[in-house]
C-alpha positions in Angstrom: 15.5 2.7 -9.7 16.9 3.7 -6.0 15.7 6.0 -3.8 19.0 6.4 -1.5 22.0 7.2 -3.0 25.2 7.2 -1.0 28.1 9.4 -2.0 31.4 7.4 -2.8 34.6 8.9 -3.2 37.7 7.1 -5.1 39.3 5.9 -2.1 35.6 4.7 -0.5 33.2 1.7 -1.6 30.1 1.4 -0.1 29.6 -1.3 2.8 27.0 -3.9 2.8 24.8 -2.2 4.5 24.8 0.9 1.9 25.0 -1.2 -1.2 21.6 -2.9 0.8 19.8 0.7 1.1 20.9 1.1 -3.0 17.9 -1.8 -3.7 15.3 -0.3 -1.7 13.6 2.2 -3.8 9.6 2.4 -5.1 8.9 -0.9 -4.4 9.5 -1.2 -0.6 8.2 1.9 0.2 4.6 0.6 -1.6 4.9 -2.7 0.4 5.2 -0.8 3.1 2.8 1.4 3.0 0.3 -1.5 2.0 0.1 -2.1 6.1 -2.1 1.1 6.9 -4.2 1.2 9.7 -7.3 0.2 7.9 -5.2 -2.9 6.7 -3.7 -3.6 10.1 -7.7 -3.6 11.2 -8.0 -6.2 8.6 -5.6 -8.5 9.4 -6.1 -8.1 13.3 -10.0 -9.4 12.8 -9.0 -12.2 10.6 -6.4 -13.3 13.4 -8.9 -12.8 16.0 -12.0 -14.3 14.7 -10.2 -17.1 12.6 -7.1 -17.7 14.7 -4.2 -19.0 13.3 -6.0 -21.2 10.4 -6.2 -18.1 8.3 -2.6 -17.4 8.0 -2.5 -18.6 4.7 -3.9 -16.4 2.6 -1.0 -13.8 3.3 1.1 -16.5 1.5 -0.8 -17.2 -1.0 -1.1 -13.8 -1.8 2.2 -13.0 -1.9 3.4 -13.9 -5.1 0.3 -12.1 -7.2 1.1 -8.5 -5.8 4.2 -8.9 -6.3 3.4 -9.5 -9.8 0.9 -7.0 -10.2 3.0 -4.0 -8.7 6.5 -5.3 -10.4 4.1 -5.0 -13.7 3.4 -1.4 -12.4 6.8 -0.5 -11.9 7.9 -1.5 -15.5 4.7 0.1 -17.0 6.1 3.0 -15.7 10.1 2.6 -15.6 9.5 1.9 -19.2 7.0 4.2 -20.6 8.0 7.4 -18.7 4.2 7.5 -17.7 2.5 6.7 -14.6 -0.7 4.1 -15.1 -3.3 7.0 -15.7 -0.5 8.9 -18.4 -0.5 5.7 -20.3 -4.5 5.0 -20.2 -4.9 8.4 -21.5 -3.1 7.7 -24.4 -4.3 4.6 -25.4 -8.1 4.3 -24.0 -11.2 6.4 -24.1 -11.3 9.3 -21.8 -14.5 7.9 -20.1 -13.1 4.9 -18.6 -10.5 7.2 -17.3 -12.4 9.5 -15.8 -14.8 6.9 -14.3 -11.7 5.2 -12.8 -10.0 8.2 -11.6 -12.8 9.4 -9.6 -13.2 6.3 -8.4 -9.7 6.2 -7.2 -10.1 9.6 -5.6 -12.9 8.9 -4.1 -11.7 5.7 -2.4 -8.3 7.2 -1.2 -9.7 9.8 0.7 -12.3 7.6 2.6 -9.2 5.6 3.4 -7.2 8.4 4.6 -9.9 9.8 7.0 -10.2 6.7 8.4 -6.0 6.3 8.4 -6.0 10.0 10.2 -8.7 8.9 12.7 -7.1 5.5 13.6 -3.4 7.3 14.2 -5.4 10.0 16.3 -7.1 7.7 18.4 -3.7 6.4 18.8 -2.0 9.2 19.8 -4.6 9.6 22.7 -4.5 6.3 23.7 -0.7 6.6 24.1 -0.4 10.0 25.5 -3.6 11.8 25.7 -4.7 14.9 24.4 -7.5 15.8 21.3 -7.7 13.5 18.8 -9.6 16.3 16.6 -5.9 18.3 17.2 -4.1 15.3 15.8 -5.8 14.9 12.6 -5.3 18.5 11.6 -1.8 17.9 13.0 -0.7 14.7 11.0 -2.7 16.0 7.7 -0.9 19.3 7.8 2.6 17.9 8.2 2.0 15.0 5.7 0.7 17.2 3.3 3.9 20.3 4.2 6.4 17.7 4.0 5.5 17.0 0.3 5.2 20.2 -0.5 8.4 21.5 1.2 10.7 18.8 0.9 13.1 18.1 -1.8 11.8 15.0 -3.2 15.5 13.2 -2.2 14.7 14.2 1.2 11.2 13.3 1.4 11.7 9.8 -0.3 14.2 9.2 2.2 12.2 9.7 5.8 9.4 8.0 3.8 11.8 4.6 3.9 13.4 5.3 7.2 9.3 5.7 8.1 9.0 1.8 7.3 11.2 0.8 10.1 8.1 1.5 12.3 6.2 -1.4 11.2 8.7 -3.8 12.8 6.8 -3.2 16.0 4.6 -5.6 15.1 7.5 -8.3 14.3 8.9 -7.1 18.1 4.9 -6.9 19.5 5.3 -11.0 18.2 8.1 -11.9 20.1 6.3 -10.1 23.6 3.1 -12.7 23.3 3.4 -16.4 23.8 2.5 -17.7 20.6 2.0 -21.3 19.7 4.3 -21.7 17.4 3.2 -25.3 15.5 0.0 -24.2 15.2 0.9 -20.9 13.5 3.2 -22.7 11.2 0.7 -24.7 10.2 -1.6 -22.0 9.7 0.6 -20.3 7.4 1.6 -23.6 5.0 -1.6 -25.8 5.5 -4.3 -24.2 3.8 -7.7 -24.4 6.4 -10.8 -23.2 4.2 -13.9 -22.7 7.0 -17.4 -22.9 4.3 -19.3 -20.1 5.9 -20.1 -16.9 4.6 -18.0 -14.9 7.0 -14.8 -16.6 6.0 -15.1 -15.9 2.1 -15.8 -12.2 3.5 -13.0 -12.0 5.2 -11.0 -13.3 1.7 -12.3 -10.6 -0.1 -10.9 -8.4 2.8 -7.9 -10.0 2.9 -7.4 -9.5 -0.6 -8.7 -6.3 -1.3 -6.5 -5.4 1.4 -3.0 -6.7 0.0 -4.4 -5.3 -3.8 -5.2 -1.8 -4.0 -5.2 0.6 -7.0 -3.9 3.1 -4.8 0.1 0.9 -5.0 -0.3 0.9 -8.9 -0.8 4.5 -9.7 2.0 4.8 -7.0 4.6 2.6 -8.0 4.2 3.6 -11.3 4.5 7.0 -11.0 7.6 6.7 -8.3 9.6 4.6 -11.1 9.0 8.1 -13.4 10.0 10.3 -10.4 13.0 8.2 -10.5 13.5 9.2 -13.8 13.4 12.6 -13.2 15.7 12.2 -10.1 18.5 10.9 -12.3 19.8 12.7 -14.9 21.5 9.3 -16.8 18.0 7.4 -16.2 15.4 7.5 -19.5 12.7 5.5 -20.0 13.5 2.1 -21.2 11.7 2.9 -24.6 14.3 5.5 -24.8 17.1 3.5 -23.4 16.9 0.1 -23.7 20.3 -0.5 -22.9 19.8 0.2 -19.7 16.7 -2.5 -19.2 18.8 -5.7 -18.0 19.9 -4.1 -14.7 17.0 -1.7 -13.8 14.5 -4.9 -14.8 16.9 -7.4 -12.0 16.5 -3.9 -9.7 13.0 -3.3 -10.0 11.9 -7.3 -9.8 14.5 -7.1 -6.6 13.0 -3.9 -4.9 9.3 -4.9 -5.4 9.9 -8.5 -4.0 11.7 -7.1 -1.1 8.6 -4.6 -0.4 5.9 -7.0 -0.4 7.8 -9.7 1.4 8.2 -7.0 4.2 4.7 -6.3 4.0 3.3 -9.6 3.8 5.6 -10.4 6.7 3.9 -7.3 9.0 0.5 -9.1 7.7 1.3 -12.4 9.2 3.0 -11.1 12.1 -0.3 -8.9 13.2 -2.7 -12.3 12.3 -0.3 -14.5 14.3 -0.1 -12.2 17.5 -4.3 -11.7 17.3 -4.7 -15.0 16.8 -2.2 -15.7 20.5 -4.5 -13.5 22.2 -7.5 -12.1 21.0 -8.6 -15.5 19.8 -7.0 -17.2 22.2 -9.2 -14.9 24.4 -12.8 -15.5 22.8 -12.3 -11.8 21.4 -13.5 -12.4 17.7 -14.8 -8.9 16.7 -12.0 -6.7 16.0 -13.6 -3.3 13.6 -10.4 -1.0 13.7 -6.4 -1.4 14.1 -7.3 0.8 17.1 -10.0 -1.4 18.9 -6.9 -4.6 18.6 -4.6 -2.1 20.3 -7.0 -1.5 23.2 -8.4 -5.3 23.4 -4.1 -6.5 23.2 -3.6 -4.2 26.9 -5.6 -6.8 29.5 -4.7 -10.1 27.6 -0.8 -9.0 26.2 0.4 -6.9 28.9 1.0 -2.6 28.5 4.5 -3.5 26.4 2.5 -5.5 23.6 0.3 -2.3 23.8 2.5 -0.3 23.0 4.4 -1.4 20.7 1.2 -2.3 18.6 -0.3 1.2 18.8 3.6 2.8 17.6 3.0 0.7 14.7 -0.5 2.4 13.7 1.1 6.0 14.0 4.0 4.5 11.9 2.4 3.0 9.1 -0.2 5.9 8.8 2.7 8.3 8.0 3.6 6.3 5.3 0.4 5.4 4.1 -1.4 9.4 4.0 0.8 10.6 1.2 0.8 7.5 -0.3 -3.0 7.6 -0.9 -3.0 11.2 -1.2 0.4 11.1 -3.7 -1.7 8.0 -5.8 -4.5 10.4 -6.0 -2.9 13.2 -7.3 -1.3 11.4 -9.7 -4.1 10.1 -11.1 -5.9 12.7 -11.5 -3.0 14.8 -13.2 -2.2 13.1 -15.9 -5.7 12.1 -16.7 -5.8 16.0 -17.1 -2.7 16.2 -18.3 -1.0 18.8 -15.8 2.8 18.9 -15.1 2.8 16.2 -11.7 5.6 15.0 -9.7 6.9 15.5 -6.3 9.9 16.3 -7.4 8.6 19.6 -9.0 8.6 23.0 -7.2 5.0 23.9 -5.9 4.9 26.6 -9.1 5.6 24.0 -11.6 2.7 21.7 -10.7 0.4 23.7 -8.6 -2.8 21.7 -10.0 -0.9 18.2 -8.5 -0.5 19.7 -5.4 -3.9 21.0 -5.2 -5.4 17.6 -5.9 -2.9 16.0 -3.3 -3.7 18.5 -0.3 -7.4 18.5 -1.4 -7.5 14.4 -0.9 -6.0 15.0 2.6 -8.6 17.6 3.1 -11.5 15.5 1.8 -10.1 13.0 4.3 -9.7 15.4 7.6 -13.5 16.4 7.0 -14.8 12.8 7.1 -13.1 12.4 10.1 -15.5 15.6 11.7 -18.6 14.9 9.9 -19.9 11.6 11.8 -19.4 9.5 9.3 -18.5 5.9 11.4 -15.5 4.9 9.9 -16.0 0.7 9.7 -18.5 1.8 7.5 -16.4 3.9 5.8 -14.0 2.1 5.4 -16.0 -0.6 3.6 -17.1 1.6 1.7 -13.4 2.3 0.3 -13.3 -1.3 0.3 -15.9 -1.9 -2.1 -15.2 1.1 -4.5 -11.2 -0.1 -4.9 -12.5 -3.5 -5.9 -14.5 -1.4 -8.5 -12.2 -0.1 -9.7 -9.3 -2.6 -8.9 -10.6 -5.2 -11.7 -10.5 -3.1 -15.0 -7.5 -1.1 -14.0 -5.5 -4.4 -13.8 -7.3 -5.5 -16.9 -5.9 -2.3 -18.6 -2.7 -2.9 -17.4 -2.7 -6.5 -18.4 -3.8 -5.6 -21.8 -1.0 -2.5 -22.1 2.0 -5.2 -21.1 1.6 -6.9 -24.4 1.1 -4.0 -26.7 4.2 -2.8 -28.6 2.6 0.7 -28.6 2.9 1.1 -25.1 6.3 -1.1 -24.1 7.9 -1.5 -26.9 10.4 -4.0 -27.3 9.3 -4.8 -23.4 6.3 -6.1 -24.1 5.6 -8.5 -20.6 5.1 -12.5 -21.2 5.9 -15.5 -19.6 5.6 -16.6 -15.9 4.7 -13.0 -15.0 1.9 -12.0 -17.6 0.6 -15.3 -16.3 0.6 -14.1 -12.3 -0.7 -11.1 -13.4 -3.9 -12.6 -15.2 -4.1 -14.9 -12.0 -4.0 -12.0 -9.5 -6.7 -10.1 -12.1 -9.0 -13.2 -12.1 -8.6 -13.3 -8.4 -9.9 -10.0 -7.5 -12.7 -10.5 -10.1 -13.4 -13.5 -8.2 -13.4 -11.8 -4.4 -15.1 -8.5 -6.5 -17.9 -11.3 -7.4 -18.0 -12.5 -3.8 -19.0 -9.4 -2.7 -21.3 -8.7 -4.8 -22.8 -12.3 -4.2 -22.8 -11.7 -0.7 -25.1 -9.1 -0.4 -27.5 -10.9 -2.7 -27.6 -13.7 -0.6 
């Protein structure tokens, strides 16, 4: 369902522009916050160690997240359950739990190494202690949650997406060769070397996260909850033909924004840093710095902006995902659109991910390698969880009379085989 609601009156219909906003709900804001830091350090060392040739792989990813996560939104939407709720009741307990902790485990790496990136931002911007910022931005992420009426906090969370467009404006401040990055994008260019199919796996692991299923999921129930004439579709099936056209609309619209932040960062690497003979890009940061001599202080800018930007959306994101996750596998009242009282144990979790995160950020822990390491436990995890999910769509237990088939059970099992594939890689990779 929506996320922003605008107030009519008899005598006043809503504008384009409004009846726009009415589409964007759980969907964009998971496209969105897709583009974290750790992501944008992915895409900016693909563009700047493969140039524009690897372009490609955005597009060809495209169309199986937005399969996966529109088949996460209806799991949801028409359960009344978030993705852990539903394997609860229909799986053993162990494969929960394994997958759970898993998840946990993974999202807080990420968001110590999210909090870190912004930080470092921050300084490089306007000076100052980056130790101060991480306690900073995981305080107010984690008050603003707790505080904030969940209409309220949905809301800055989409108006927080308009930062990413920095790196569609950091685009336009490079000189980019524009045939070749055209061609890049629609003329697949496969380089047979061990570091490409790495980066692949990167790429992909990267645009398919557990973390946006246990999210979108769960938003769809908030929505629910949010809406006093909204039931789940079990409940309600009359009202499945237009939430079904508004959910397939919203989650298309969220990952074609984020895939469209994805090519923009790969395309403005690959101008520069490439361009440059600057091929080893680690962190979103590191691009920002290497972007100052080559792109000019503007391009600089802009480019750090967007790392502050997408990590606001991104912490509670991966902290929200967590908690969620971990809540209904136990079972406790979740939701951010409960009071604090109601679901103390959810907001425990939540601020306790964002905690876990803040201390990995002060331990020494060097963050590449952490963030590998988050890499390598979502894949994990990544591959049974979608095979769950797969397996739930077609069950009339679970769905009901909206059991998934057709064209998008069949990009869901592609994007499944996929990551098994690039899970399989990896693994192949360190045995070679």
């Amino acid at each position: 369902m929506t996320i922003l609601e605008t107030k009519e009156t008899s005598a006043e219909k809503p504008g384009p522009l409004a009846r726009f906003l009415k589409i964007l709900g759980p969907g964009f804001i998971t496209g969105a916050s897709d583009d974290d830091p750790s992501g944008i350090g992915t895409y900016s060392q693909a563009g700047a160690q493969f140039g524009y040739g690897i372009g490609w792989t955005i597009l060809f990813t495209f169309p199986l997240m937005s399969a996966i996560q529109e088949i996460s939104a209806r799991i949801g939407r028409t359960t009344g359950h978030g993705i852990a709720g539903n394997v609860c009741r229909h799986y053993p307990a162990s494969i929960l739990y394994v997958i759970v902790g898993l998840l946990f485990i993974a999202n807080a790496i990420n968001i110590g190494a999210d909090l870190n990136a912004m930080a470092d931002a921050i300084k490089m911007l306007i000076g100052g202690s980056s130790a101060l910022y991480v306690i900073l931005l995981a305080g107010g992420s984690v008050a603003a949650i707790i505080f904030l009426t969940y209409k309220s906090y949905v809301r800055i969370l989409k108006w927080t997406t308009l930062g990413l467009f920095s790196y569609v404006a950091t685009l336009f401040a490079v000189d980019v060769s524009w045939k070749e990055a055209i061609s890049g994008l629609f003329i697949p260019k496969i380089d047979w070397a061990p570091d490409f199919f790495t980066m692949l796996v990167a790429v992909f692991g990267t645009t398919i996260s557990p973390y946006l299923f246990f999210w979108q999921a769960s938003m769809e129930v908030e929505e629910i909850d949010a809406h006093e004439k909204a039931k789940p579709l079990k409940k309600a099936p009359e009202q499945a033909p237009k939430v079904i056209e508004q959910i397939r609309a919203d989650t298309l619209l969220g990952m074609a924004f984020s895939s469209l932040i994805a090519i923009a960062i790969i395309i403005t690497t690959a101008a520069t840093l490439n361009r440059a003979g600057i091929t080893n890009i680690e962190s979103s940061v590191q691009a920002a710095e290497a972007l100052k001599p080559i792109a000019g202080p503007f391009a600089f800018v802009l480019f750090a902006l967007g790392i502050v930007s997408t990590g606001l959306l991104a912490i509670p994101v991966l902290a929200g995902s967590a908690a969620y996750a971990v809540g209904e596998a136990c079972k406790w009242p979740v939701g951010i659109s409960k009071k604090p009282r109601r679901a103390t144990a959810f907001y425990g979790i939540l601020a306790g991910a964002t905690a876990l995160g803040v201390v990995i950020t002060f331990v020494g822990i060097d963050p590449i390698k952490a963030l590998y390491w988050s890499a390598v436990i979502n894949g994990a995890a990544a591959v049974p969880i979608m095979i769950m999910m797969m397996l739930m769509t077609r069950r009339e237990k679970v769905m009901g009379e909206f059991v998934i088939g057709g064209w998008l059970r069949s990009l869901g099992w592609v994007a499944t085989a996929a990551m098994a594939l690039c899970v399989l890689g990896m693994v192949a990779g360190w045995l070679i």
